[in-house]
PDB file with SEQRES, HELIX, SHEET and CRYST1 records, atoms N, CA, C and O in Angstrom:
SEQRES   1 A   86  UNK UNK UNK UNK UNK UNK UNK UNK UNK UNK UNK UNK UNK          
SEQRES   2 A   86  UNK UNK UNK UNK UNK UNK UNK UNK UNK UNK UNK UNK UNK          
SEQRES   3 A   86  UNK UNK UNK UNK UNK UNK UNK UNK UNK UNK UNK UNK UNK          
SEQRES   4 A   86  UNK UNK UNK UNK UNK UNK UNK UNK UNK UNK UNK UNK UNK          
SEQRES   5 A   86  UNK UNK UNK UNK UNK UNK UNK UNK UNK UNK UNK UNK UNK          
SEQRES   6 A   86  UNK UNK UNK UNK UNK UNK UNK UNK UNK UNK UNK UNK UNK          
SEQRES   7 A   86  UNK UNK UNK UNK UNK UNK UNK UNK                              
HELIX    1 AA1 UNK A    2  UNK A    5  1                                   4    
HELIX    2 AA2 UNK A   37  UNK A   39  5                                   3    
HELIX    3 AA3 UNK A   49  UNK A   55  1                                   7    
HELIX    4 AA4 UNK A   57  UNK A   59  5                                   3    
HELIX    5 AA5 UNK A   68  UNK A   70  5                                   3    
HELIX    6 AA6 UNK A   77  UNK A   83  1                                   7    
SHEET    1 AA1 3 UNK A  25  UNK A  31  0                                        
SHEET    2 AA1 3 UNK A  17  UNK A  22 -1                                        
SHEET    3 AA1 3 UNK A  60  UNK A  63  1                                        
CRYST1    1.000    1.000    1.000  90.00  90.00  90.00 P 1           1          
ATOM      1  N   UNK A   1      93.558  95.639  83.649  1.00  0.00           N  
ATOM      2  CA  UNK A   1      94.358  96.814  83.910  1.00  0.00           C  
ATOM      3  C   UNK A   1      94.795  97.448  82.592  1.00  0.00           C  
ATOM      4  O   UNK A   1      95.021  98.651  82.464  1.00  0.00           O  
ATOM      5  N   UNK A   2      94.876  96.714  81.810  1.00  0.00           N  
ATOM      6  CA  UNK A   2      95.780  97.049  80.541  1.00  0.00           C  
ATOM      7  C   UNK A   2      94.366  97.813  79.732  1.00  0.00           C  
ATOM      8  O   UNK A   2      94.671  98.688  78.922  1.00  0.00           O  
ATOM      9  N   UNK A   3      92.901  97.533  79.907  1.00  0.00           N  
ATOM     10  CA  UNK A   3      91.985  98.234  78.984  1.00  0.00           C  
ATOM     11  C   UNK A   3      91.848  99.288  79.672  1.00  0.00           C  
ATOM     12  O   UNK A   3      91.240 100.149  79.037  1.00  0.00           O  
ATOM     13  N   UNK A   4      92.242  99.700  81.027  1.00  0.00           N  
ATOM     14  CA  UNK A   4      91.846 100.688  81.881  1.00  0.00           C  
ATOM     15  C   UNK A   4      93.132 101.574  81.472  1.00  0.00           C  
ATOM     16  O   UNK A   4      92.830 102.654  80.963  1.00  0.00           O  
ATOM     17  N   UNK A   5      94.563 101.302  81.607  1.00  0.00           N  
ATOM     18  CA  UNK A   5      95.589 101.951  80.849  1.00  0.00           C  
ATOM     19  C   UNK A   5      95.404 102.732  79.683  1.00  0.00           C  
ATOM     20  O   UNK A   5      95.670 103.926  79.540  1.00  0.00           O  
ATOM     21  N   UNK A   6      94.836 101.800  78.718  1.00  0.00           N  
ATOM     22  CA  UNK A   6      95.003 102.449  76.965  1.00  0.00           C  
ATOM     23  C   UNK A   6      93.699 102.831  76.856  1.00  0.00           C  
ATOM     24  O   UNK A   6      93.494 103.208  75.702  1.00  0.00           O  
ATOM     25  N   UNK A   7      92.490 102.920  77.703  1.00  0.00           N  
ATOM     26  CA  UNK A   7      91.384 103.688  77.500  1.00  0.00           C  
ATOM     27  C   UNK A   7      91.718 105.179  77.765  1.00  0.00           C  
ATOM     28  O   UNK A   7      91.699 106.021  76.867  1.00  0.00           O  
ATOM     29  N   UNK A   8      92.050 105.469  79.156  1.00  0.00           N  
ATOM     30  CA  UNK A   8      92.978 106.636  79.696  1.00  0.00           C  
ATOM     31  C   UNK A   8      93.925 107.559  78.850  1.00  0.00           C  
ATOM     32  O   UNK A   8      94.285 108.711  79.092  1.00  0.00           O  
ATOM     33  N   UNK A   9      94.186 106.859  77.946  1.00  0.00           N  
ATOM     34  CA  UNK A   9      95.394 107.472  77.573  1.00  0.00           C  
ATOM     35  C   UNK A   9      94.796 107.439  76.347  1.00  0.00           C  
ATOM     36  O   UNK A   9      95.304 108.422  75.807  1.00  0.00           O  
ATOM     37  N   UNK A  10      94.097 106.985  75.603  1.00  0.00           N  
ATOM     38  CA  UNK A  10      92.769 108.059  74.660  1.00  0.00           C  
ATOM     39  C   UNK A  10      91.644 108.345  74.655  1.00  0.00           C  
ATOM     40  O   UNK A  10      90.855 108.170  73.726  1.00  0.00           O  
ATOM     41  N   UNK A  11      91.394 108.902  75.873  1.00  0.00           N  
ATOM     42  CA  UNK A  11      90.146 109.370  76.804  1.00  0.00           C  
ATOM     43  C   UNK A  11      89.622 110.791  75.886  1.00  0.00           C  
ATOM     44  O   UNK A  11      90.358 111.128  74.959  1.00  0.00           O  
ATOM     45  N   UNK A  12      88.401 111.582  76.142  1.00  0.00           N  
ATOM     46  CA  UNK A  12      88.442 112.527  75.818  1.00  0.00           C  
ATOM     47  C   UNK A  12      89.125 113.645  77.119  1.00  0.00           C  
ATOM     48  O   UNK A  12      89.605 113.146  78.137  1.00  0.00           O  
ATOM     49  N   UNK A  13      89.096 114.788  76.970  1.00  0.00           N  
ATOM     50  CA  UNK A  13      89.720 115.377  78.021  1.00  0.00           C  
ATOM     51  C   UNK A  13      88.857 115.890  79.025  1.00  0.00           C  
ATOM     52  O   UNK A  13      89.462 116.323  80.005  1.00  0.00           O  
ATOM     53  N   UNK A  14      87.175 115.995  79.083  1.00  0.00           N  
ATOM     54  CA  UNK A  14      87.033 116.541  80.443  1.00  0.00           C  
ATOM     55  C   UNK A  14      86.388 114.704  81.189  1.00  0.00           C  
ATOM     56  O   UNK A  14      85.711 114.565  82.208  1.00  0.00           O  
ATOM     57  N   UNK A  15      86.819 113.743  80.398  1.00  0.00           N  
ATOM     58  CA  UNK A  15      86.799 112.474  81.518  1.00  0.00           C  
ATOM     59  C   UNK A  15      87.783 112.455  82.063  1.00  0.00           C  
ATOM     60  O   UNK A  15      88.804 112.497  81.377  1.00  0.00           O  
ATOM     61  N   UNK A  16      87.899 112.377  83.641  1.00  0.00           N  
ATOM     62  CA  UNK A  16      89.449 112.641  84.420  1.00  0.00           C  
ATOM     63  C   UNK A  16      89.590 110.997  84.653  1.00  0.00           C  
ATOM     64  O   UNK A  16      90.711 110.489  84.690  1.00  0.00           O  
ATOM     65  N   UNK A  17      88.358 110.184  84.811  1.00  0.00           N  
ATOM     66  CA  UNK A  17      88.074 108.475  85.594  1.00  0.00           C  
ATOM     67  C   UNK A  17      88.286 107.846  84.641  1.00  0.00           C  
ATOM     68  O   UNK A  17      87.828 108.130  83.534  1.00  0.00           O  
ATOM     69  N   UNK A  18      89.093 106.774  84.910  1.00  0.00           N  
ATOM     70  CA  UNK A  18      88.577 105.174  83.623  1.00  0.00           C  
ATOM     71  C   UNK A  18      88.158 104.330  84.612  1.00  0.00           C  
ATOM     72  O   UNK A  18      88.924 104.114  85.552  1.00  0.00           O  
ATOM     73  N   UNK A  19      86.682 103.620  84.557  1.00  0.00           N  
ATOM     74  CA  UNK A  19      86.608 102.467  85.430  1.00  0.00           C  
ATOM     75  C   UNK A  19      86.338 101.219  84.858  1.00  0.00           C  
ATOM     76  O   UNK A  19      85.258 101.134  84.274  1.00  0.00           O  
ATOM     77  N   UNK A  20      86.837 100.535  84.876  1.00  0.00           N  
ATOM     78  CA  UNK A  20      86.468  99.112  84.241  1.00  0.00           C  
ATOM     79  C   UNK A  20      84.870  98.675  84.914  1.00  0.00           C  
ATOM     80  O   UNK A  20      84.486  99.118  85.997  1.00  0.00           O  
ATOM     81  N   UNK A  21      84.121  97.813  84.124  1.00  0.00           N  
ATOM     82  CA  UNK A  21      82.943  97.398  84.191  1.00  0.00           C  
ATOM     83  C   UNK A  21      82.156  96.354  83.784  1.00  0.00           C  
ATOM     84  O   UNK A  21      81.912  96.532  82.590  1.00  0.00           O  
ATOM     85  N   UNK A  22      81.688  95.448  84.148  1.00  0.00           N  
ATOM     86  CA  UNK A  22      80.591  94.774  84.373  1.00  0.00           C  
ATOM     87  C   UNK A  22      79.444  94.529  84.636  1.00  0.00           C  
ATOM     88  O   UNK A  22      78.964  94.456  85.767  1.00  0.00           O  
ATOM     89  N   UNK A  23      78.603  94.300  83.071  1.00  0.00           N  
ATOM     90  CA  UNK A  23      77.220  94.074  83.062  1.00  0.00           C  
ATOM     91  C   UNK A  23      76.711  95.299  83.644  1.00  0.00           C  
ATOM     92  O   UNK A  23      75.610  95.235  84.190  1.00  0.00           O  
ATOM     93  N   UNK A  24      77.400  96.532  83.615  1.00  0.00           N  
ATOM     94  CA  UNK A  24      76.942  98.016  84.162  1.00  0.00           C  
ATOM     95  C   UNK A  24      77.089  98.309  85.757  1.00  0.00           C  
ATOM     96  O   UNK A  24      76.495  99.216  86.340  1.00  0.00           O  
ATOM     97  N   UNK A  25      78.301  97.053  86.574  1.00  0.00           N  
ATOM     98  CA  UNK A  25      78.536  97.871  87.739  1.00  0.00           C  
ATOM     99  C   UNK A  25      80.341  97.767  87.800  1.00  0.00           C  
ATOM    100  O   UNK A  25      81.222  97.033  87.351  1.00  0.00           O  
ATOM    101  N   UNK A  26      80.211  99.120  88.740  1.00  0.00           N  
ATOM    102  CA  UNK A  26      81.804  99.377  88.572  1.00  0.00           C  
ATOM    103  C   UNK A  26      83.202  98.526  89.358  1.00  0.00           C  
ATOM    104  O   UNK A  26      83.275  98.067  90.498  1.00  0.00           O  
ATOM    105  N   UNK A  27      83.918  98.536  88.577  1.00  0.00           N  
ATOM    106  CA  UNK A  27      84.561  97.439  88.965  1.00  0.00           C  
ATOM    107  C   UNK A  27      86.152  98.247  89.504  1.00  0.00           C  
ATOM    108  O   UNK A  27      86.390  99.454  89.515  1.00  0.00           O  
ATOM    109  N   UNK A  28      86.962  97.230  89.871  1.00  0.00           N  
ATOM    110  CA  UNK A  28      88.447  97.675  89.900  1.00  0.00           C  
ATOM    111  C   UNK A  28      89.578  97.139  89.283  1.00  0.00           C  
ATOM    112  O   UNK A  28      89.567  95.929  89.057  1.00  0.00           O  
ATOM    113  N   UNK A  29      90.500  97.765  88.982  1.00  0.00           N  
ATOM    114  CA  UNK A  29      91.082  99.051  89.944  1.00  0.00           C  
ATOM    115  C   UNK A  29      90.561  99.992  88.672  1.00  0.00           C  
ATOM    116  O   UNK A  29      90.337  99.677  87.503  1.00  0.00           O  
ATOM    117  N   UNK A  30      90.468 101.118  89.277  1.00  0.00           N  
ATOM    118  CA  UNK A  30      90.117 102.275  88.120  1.00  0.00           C  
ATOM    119  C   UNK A  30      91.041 103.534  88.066  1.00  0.00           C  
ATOM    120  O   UNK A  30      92.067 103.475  88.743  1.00  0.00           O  
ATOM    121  N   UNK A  31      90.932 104.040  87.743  1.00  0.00           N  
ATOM    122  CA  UNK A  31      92.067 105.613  87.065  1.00  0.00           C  
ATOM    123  C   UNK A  31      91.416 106.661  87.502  1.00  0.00           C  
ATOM    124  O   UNK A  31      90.222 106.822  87.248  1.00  0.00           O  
ATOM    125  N   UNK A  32      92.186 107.579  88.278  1.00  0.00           N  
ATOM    126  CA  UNK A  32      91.943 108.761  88.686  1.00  0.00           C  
ATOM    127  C   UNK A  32      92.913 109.503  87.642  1.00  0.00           C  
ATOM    128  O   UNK A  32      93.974 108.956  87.341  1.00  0.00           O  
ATOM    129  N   UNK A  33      92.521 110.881  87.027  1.00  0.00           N  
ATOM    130  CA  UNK A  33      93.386 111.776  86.595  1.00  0.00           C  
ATOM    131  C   UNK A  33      94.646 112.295  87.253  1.00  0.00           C  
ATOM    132  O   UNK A  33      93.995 111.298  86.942  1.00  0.00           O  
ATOM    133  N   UNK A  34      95.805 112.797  87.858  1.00  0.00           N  
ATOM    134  CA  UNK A  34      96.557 113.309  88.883  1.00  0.00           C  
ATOM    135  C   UNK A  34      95.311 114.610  89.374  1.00  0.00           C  
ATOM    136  O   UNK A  34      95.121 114.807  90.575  1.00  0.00           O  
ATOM    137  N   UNK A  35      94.636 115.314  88.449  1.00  0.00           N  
ATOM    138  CA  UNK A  35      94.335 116.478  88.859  1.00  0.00           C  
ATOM    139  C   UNK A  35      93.189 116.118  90.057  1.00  0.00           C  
ATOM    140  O   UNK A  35      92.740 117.095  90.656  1.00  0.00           O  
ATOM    141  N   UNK A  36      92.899 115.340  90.282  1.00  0.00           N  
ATOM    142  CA  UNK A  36      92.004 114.450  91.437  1.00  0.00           C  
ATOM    143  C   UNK A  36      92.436 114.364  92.526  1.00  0.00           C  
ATOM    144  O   UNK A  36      91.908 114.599  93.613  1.00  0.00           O  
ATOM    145  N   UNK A  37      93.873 113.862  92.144  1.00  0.00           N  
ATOM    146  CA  UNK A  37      94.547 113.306  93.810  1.00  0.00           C  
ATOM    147  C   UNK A  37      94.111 113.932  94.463  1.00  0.00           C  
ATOM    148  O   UNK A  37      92.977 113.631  94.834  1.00  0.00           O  
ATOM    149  N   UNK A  38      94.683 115.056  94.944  1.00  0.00           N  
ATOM    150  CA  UNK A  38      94.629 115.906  96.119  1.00  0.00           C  
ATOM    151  C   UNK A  38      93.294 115.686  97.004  1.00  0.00           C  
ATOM    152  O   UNK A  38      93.210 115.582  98.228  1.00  0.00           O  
ATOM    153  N   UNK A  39      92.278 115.643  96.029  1.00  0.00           N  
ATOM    154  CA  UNK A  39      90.779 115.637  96.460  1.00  0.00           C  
ATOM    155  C   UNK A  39      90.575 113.955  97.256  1.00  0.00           C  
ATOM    156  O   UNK A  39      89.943 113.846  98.306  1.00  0.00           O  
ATOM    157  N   UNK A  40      91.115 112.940  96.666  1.00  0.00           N  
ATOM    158  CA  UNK A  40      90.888 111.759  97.387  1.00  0.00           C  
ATOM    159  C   UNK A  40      91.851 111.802  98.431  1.00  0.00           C  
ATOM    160  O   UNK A  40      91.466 111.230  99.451  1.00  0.00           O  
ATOM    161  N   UNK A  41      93.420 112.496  98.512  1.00  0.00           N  
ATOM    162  CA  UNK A  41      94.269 112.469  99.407  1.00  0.00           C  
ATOM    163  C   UNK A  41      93.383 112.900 100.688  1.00  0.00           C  
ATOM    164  O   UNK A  41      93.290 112.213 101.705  1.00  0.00           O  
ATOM    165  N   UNK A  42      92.735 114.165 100.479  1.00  0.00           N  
ATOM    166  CA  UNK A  42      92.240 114.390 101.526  1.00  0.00           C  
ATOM    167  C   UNK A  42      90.570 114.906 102.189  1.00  0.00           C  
ATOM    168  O   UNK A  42      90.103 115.934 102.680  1.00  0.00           O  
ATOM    169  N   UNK A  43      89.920 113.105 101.755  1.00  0.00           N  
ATOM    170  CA  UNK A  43      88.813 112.750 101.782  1.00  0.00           C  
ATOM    171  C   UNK A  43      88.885 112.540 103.155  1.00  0.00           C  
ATOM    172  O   UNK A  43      89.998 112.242 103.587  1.00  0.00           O  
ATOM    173  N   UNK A  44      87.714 112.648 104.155  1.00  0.00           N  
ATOM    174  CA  UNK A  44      88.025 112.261 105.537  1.00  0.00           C  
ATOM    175  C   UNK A  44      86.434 111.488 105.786  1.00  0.00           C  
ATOM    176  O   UNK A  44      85.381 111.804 105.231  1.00  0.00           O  
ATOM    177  N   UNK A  45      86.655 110.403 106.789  1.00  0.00           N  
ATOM    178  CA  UNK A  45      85.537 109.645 106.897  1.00  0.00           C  
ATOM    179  C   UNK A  45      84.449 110.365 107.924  1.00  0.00           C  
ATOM    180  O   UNK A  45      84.681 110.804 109.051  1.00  0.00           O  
ATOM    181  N   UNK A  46      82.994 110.353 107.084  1.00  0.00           N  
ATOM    182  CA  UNK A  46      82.685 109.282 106.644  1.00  0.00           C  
ATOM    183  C   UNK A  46      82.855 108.959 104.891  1.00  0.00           C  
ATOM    184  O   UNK A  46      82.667 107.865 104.360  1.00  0.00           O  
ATOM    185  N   UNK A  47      83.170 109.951 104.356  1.00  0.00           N  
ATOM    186  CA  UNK A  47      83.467 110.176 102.853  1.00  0.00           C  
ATOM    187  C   UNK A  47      83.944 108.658 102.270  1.00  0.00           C  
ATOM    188  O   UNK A  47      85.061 108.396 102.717  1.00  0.00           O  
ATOM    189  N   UNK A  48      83.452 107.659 101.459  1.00  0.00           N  
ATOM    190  CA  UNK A  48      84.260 107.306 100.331  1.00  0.00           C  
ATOM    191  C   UNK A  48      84.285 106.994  98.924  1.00  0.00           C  
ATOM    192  O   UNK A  48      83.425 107.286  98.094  1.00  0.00           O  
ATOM    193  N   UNK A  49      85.352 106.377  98.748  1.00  0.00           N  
ATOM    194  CA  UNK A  49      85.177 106.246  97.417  1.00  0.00           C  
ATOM    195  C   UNK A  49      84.041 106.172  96.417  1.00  0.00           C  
ATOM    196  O   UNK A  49      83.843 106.747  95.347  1.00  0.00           O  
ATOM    197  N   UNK A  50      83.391 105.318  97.082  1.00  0.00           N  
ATOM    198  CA  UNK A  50      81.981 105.752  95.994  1.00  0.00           C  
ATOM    199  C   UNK A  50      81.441 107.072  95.795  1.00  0.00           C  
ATOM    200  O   UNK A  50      80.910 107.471  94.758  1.00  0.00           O  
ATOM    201  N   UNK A  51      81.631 107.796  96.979  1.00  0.00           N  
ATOM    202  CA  UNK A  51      81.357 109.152  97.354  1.00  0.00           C  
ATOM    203  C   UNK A  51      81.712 109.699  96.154  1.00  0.00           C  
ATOM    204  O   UNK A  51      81.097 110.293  95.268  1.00  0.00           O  
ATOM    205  N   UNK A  52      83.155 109.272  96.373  1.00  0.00           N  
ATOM    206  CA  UNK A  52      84.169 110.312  95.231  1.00  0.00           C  
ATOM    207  C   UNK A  52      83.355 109.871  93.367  1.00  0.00           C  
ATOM    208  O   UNK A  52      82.978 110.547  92.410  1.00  0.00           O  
ATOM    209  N   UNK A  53      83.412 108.724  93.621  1.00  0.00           N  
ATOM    210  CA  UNK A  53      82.767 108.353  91.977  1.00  0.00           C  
ATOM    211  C   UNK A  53      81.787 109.016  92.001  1.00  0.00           C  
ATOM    212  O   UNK A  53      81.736 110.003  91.267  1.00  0.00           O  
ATOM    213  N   UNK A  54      80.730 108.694  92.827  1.00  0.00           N  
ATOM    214  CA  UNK A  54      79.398 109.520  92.444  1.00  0.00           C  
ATOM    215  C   UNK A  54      79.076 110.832  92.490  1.00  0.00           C  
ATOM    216  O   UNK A  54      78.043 111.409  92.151  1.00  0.00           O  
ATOM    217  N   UNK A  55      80.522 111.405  93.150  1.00  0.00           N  
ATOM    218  CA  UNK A  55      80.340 113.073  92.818  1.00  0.00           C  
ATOM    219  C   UNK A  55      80.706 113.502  91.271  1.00  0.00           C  
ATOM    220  O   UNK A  55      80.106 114.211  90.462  1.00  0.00           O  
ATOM    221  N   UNK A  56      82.001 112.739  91.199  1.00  0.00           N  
ATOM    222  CA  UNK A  56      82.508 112.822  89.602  1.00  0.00           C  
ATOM    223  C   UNK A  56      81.946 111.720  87.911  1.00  0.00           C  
ATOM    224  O   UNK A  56      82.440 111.351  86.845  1.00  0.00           O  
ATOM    225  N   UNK A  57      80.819 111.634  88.571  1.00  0.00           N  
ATOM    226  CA  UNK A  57      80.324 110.436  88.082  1.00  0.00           C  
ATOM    227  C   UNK A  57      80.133 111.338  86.282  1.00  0.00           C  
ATOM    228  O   UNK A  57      79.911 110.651  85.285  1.00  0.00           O  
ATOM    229  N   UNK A  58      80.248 112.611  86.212  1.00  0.00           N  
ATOM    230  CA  UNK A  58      80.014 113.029  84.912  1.00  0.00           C  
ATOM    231  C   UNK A  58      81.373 112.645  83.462  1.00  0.00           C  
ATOM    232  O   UNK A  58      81.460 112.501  82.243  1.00  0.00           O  
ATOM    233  N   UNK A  59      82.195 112.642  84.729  1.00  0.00           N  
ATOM    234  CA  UNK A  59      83.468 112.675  84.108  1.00  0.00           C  
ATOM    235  C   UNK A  59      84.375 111.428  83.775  1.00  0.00           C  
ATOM    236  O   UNK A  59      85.553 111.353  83.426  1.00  0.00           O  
ATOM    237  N   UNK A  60      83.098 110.175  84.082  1.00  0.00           N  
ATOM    238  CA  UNK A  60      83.718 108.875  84.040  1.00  0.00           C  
ATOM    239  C   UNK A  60      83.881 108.060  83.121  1.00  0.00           C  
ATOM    240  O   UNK A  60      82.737 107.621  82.996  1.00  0.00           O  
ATOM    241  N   UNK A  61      84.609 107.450  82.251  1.00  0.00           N  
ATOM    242  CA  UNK A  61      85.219 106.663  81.430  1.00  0.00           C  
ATOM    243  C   UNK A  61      84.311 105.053  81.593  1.00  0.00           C  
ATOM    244  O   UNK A  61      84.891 104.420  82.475  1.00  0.00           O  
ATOM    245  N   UNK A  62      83.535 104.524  81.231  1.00  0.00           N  
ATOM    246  CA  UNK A  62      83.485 103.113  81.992  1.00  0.00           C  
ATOM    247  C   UNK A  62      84.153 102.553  80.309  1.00  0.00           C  
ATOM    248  O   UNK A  62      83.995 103.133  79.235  1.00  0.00           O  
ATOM    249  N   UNK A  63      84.885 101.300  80.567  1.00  0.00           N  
ATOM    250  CA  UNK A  63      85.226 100.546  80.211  1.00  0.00           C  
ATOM    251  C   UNK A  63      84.571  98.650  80.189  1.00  0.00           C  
ATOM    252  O   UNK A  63      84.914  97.908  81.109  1.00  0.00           O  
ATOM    253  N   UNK A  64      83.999  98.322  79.474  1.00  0.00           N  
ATOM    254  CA  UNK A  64      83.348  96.928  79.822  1.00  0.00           C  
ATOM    255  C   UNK A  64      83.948  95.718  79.640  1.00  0.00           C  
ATOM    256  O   UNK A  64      83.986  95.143  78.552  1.00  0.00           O  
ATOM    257  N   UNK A  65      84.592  95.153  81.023  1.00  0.00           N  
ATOM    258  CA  UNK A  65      85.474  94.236  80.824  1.00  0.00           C  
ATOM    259  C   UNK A  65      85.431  93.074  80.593  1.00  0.00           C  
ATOM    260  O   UNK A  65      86.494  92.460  80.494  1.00  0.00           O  
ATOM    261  N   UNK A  66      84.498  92.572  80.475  1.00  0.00           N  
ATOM    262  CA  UNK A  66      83.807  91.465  80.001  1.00  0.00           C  
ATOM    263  C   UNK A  66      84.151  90.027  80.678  1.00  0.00           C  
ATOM    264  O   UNK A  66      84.230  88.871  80.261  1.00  0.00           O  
ATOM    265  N   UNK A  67      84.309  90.653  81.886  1.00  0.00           N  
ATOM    266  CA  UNK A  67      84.645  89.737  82.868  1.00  0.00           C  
ATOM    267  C   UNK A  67      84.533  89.870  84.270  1.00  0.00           C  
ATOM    268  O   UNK A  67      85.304  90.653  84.825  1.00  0.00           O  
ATOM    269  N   UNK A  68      83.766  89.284  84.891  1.00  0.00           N  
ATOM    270  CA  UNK A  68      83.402  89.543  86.890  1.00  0.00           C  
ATOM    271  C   UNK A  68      84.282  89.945  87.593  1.00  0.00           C  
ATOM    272  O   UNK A  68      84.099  90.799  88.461  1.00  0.00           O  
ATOM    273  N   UNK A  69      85.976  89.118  87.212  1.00  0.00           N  
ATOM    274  CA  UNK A  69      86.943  89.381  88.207  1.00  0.00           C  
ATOM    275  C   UNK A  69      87.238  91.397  88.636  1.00  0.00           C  
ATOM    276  O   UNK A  69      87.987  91.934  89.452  1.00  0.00           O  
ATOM    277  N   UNK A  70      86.451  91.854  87.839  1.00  0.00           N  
ATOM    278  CA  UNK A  70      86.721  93.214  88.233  1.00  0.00           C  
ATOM    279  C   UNK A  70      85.880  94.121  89.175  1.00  0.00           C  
ATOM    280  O   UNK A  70      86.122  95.273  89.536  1.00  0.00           O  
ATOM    281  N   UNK A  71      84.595  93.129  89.552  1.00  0.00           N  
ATOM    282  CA  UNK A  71      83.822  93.136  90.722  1.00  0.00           C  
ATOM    283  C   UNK A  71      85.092  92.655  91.614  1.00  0.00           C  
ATOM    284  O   UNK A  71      85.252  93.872  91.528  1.00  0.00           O  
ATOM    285  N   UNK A  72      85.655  92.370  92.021  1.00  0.00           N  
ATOM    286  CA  UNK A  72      86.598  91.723  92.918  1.00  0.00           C  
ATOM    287  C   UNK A  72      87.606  92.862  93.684  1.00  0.00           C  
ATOM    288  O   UNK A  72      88.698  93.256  93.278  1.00  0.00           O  
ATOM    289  N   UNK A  73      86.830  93.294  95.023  1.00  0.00           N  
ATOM    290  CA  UNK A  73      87.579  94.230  95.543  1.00  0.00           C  
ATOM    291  C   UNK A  73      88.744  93.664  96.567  1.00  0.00           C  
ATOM    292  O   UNK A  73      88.428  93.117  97.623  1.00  0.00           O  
ATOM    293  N   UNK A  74      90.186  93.851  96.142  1.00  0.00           N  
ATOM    294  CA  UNK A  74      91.165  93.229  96.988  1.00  0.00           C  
ATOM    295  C   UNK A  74      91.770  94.371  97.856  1.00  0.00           C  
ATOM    296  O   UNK A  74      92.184  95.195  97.041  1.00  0.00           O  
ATOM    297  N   UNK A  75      91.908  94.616  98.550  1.00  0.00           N  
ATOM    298  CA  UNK A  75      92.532  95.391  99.684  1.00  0.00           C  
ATOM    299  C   UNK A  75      93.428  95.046 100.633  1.00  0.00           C  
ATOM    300  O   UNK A  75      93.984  95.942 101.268  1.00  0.00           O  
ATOM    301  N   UNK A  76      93.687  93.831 100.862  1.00  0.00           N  
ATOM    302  CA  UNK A  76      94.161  93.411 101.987  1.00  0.00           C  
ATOM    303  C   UNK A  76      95.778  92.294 100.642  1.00  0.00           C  
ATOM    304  O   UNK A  76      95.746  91.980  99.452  1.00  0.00           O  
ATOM    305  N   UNK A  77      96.499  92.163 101.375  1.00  0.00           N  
ATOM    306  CA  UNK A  77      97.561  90.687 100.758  1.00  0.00           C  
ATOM    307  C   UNK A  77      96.494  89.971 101.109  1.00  0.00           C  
ATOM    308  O   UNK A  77      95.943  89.847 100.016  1.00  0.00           O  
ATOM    309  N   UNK A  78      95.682  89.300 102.041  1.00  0.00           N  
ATOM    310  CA  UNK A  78      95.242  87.641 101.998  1.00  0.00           C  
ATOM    311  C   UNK A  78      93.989  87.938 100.819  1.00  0.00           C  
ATOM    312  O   UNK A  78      94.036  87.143  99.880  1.00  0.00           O  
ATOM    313  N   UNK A  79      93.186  88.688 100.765  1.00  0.00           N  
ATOM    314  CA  UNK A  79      92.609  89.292  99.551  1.00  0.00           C  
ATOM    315  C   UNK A  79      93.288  88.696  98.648  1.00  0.00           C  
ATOM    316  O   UNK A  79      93.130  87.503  98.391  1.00  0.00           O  
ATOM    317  N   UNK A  80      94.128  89.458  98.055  1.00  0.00           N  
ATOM    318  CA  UNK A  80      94.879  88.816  96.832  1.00  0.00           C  
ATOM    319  C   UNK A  80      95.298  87.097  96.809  1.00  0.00           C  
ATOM    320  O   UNK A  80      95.152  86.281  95.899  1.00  0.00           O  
ATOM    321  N   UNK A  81      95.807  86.947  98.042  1.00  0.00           N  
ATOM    322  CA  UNK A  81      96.208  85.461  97.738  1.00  0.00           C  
ATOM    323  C   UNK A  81      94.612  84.910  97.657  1.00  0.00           C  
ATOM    324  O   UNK A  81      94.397  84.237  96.648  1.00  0.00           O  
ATOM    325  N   UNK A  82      93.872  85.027  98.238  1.00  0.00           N  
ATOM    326  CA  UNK A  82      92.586  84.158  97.958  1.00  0.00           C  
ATOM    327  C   UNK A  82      92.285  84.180  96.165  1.00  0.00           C  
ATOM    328  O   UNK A  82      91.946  83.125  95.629  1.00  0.00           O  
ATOM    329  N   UNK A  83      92.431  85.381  95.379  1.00  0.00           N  
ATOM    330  CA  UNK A  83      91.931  85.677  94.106  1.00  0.00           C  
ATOM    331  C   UNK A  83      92.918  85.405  92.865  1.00  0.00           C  
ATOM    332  O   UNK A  83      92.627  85.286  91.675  1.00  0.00           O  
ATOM    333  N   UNK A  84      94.179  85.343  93.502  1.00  0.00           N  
ATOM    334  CA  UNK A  84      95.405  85.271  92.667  1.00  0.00           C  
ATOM    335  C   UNK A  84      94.821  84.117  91.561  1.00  0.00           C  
ATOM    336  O   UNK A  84      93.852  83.376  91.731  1.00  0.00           O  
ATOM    337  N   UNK A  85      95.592  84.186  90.538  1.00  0.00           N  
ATOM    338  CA  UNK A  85      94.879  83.269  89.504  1.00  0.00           C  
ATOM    339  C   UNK A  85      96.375  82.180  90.023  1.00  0.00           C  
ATOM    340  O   UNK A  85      97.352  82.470  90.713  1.00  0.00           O  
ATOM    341  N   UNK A  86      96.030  81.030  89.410  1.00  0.00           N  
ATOM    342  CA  UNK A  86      96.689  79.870  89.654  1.00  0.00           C  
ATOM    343  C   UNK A  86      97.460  79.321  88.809  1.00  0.00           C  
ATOM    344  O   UNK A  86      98.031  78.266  89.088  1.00  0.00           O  
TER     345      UNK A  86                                                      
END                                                                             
């Protein structure tokens, strides 16, 4: 989270995304610009997120985290408790 933070925040300016990454696939959690929201606020299914990356895919930041856990999509609390580090 913390390379996805301080990448963002000296990004160039027409990258709006930071996504963290692995071995070249995208990982989480990643950074939307604010000027985005609106557009994911009101995405309607079948639309998703990848949708959204691969439309804005010009404007994306990857970051290489040099670590798998960012393949690790948690969504749910039991999600997390399964991944929580120990």
């Amino acid at each position: 989270m913390r390379l996805v933070c301080e990448a963002f925040q000296r990004k160039k300016s027409r990258l709006r995304l930071v996504v963290p990454s692995y071995h070249m696939r995208r990982g989480h959690p990643w950074l939307a610009a604010r000027e985005l929201w609106d557009e994911i606020l009101h995405m309607r299914e079948p639309a998703t997120m990848r949708d959204f990356l691969n439309r804005h895919n010009d404007e994306i930041l990857y970051v290489e985290s040099g670590t798998p856990t960012v393949l690790q999509d948690l969504d749910t609390p039991d999600d997390y408790l399964k991944h929580k580090p120990r």
